[in-house]
Residue, then its C-alpha position, 0 to 999 in steps of 0.5 A: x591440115x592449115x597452114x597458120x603461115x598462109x594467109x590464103x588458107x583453105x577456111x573452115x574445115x571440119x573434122x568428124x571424131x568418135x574413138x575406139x580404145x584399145x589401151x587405158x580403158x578396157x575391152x567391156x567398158x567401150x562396149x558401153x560407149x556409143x562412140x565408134x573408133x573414139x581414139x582414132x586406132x582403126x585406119x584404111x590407110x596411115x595418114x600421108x597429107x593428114x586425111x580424116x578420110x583414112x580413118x574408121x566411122x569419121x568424116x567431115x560434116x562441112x565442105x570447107x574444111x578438113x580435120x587431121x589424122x595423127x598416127x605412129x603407123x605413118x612414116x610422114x612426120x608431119x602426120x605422126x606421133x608425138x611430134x608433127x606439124x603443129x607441135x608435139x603430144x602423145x596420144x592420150x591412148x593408143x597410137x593415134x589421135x585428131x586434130x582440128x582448127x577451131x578458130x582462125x582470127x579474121x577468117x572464120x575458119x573452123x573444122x569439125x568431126x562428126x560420127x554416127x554413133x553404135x546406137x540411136x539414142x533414146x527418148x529423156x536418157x541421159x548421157x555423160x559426153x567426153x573428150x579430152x583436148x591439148x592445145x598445139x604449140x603453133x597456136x596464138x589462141x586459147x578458147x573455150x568455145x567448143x561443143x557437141x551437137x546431137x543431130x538424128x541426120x548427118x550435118x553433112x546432109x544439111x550443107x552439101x554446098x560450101x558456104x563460110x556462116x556453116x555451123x554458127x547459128x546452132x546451139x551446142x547439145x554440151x559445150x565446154x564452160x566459158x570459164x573454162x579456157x583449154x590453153x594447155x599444151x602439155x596434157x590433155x584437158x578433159x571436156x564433159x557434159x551431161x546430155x538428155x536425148x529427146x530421142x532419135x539422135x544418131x549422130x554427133x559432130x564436135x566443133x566451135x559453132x559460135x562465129x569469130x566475134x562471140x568466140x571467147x578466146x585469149x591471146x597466149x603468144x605475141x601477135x607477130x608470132x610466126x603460125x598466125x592468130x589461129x587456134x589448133x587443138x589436138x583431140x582424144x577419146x571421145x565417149x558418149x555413155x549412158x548414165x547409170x546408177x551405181x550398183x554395188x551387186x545385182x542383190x542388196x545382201x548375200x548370205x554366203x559360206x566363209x571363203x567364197x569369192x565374188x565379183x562385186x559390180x555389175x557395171x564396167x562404164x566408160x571414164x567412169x570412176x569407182x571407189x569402194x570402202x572398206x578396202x578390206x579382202x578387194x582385189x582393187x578399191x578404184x576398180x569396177x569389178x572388184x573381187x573379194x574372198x569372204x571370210x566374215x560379215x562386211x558391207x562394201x559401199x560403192x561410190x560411183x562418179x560419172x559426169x556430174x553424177x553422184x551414186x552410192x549403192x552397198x552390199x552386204x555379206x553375212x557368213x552362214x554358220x553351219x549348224x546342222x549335222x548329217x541326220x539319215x533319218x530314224x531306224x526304218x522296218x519295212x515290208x518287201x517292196x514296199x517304199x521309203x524315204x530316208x533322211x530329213x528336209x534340212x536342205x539349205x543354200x549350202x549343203x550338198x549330200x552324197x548317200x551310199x550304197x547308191x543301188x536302189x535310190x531315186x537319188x544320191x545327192x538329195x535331202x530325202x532320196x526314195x528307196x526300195x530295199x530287196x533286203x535289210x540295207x544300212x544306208x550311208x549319208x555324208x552331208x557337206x554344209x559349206x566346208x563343214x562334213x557330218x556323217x550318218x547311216x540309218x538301217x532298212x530292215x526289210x521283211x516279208x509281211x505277211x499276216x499268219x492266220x492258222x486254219x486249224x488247232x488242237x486244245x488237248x493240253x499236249x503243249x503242241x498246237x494248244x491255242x489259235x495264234x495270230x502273228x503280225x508282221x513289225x508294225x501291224x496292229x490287230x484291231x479286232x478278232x471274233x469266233x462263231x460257232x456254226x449257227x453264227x453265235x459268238x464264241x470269242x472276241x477281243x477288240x482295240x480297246x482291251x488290246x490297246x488298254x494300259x493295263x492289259x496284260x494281253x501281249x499275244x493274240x491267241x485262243x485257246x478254244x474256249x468261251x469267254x466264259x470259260x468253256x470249252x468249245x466243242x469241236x468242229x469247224x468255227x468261222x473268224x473275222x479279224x481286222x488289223x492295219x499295216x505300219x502305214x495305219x492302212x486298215x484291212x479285214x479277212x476272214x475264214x474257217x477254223x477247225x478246232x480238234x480235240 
């Protein structure tokens, strides 16, 4: 703290600032903000003469000066909110904030705030710094030269002796427009810039680095008024935050079911501002992370405003439709033990299945499940597309399969056991069957062709012991080769004695 009354002050103190918000500003946007403690809320120990020293993370980089502490915490009026020594303001957020002389006419006095900042900052990055400033009611003076200074070391480290020149031959990272004087006492006064790193910085310190002579300043109250000719400033809220595009939604487009809500951005930036069209179905228009019910085909536009940075990004939403109704598959007959798929491939992003009876199936809430049926089994889909429901069942039949083939047959004309009859299971197609006699001679054939011919009339594959010529076959012990596939076009062949009795 300076007394503008004394003419024997302390000259040149410096103050070092970053905030940490804890009011206006949410939790996930200070993350993104490389300043520690940027508006002054976390202490060791409420102010009692002013001490940068009893707050978090800030210092001063020079010997010669000392920046000011400002709380509701401390019971010392002086160092309190909103009313104190050199005037009075509330804090732009929180219950805290700092203050510093930034000029003292015909003394050289200046006072700073440096910090390190959460991380270093990276090579050709670019970032929005922020602070916001109010000119306390004790000063004479207005200026509008104050800046910021990327340093990979303290400052602190380069003027470890007390010395008036200080900070004046350094060029400011970002410094506030010359055009721009910061004369107001009543509200805060937003200073930005944009900064691209060369890589390595990891400090920042906040100051007028420009000597009393190329300080652009103007007078504000009489010469004689009673604080002197100085120039105190309040400040708030300091950020430095990566620049980065707006994105609207980490995909371009969302093909998604009617009703289905969805937080839009993926970003929640320090003192960046969002503005969202159409404001149809937001939750907010001005927010970052807007949430929206979608109940038909819209596309968001995102407009975000971060320094001088101007970026527009869009999502588009298309409802689906559902279209496809429950479909369990075809009527199945199988053999025992054998394996089935039921049901068809229509999965889609927005369907969900539940089959029933559950006992036997590779699964219950897919497209196709894989099942093997002990018995004849109806089988149950009920398929969910979006909020859209359908039903289907499909039928297993399940039998034993097996291919009869007599050994032994009587063609006397007594209505029993008259023909050679071989009977397939469901499915099962005779390709060929051929008799011989003992001496191998053949006797009877018929083959896919005359079976699968469209104007056969053989319906049932029998024999009834005579030639293909039309007699009668002696009796005695015969020889047969058949070939047929199963309902999978699997072919097999068997063979074996016949006996024919008369």
């Amino acid at each position: 703290m300076v007394d503008f009354s004394n003419c024997t002050m302390n000259p040149g103190r410096f103050l070092i600032l970053l905030g940490f918000l804890f009011s206006k500003t949410s939790q996930s946007q200070s993350l993104n903000n490389l300043v520690p403690n940027y508006s002054a809320e976390n202490y060791t120990f409420c102010p009692t003469s002013g001490q940068i020293t009893s707050t978090a993370n800030w210092f001063r980089a020079a010997f010669n000066g000392s920046a000011d502490y400002y709380s509701s915490c401390t019971s010392f009026t002086t160092y309190s909110v909103p009313n104190n020594f050199y005037g009075s303001q509330s804090p732009r957020t929180g219950n805290a904030y700092f203050g510093f002389l930034l000029y003292a006419k015909e003394f050289e006095t200046r006072e700073d705030i440096e910090t390190k900042l959460k991380e270093t900052l990276q090579n050709n990055k670019t970032y929005c710094v922020t602070y916001y400033l109010s000119l306390a009611e004790v000063s004479r003076y207005a200026i509008s030269t104050i800046g910021a200074y990327f340093t990979n070391d303290s400052l602190k480290n380069y003027y470890p002796i007390p010395s008036t020149p200080s900070f004046y031959y350094l060029t400011p990272s970002v410094e506030n427009s010359t055009l721009n004087i910061l004369a107001d006492t009543l509200n805060w006064m937003q200073v930005q810039g944009t900064y691209t790193a060369t890589g390595g910085e990891n400090f920042i310190t906040i100051t007028n680095f420009a000597n009393d002579a190329n300080t652009n300043k103007i007078p504000i109250k009489p010469f004689n008024f009673p604080f002197g000719n100085g120039s105190y400033y309040y400040i708030d809220d300091i950020s430095v935050v990566e620049i980065n595009p707006a994105k609207a939604y980490p995909t371009k487009t969302i093909v998604t079911c009617a009703n289905t809500t969805y937080t839009l951005g993926t970003d929640s930036t320090f003192d960046a501002t969002y503005q969202w069209q159409p404001i149809t179905g937001l939750s907010c228009t001005n927010c970052p992370n807007p949430v929206t019910t979608v109940t038909s085909n819209i596309k968001y536009v995102l407009t975000k405003q971060q320094c001088s940075a101007t970026t527009k990004d869009s999502i588009t939403i298309t409802v689906y439709t559902p279209f496809l109704t429950a479909n369990a598959g075809p009527f199945k007959n199988i053999c025992l033990n054998d394996t089935i798929k039921l049901g068809v491939n229509d999965t889609t992003a927005y369907t969900s299945y539940t089959w029933q009876p559950f006992v036997g199936l590779s699964c219950t809430n897919c497209a196709q499940p894989v099942t093997v049926p002990l018995t004849t089994t109806t089988y149950t889909l009920n398929k969910k597309e979006c909020s859209f429901n359908t039903k289907d069942t499909v039928t297993v039949k399940v039998e034993t399969c097996e291919v009869i083939i007599p050994d032994i047959f009587t063609p006397n004309n007594d209505n029993i056991n008259d023909e050679w009859k071989i009977k397939l299971p469901n499915g099962f197609k005779l390709s060929t069957a051929a008799v011989y006699n003992r001496w191998g001679t053949l006797v009877y054939s018929i083959d896919d062709e005359v079976l699968n011919s469209a104007n056969s009339k053989i319906k049932v594959i029998r024999w009834d012991g005579r030639t293909t010529s039309g007699l009668e076959c002696s009796e005695g012990v015969y020889f047969y080769v058949i070939h047929y596939t199963d309902k999978n076009g699997i072919l097999y062949k068997k063979k074996g004695n016949l006996t024919l009795i008369r």
